[in-house]
C-alpha positions as CSV (number, residue, x, y, z in Angstrom):
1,X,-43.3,134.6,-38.4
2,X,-45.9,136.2,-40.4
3,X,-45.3,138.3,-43.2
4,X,-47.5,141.6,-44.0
5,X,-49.4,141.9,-47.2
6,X,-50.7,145.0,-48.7
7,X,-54.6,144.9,-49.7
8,X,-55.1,144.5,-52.9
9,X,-56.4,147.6,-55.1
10,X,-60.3,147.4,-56.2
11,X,-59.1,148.4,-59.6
12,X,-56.3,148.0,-61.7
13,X,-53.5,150.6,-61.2
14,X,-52.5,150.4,-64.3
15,X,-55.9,151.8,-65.8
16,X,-57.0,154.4,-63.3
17,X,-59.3,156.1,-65.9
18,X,-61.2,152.8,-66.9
19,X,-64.6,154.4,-65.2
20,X,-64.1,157.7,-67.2
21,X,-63.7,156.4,-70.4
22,X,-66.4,153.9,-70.3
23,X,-68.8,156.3,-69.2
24,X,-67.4,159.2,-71.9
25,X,-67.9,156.5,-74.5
26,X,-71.2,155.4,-73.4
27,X,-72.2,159.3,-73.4
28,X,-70.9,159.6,-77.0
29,X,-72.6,156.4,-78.6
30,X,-76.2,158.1,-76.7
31,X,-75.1,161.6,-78.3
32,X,-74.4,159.7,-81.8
33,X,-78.0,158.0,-81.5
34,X,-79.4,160.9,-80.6
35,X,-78.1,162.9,-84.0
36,X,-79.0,159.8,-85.9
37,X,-82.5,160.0,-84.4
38,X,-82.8,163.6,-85.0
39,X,-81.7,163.2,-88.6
40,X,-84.0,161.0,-89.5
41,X,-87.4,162.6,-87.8
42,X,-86.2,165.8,-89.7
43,X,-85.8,163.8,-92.7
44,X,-89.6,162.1,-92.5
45,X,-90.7,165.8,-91.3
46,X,-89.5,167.2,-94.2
47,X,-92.3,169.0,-96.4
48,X,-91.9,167.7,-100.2
């Protein structure tokens, strides 16, 4: 007698939002060096 398995899930139930949060915290560390960037180009731009 054979018994019936369920397949497994790709990804862990427990953390359905894994993908969102990794790609919302890769988005902010880009936004962050992008500011940082900005920052200091305005700061060597600056007329003294």
């Amino acid at each position: 007698m054979t018994t019936h398995r369920a397949p497994k899930p790709l990804a862990d139930p427990n953390r359905p939002v894994e993908r969102a949060v990794n790609a919302a915290l890769i988005l902010a560390v880009l936004a962050g060096v992008g500011w940082i960037a900005g920052m200091i180009y305005t700061l060597v731009q600056w007329p003294v």
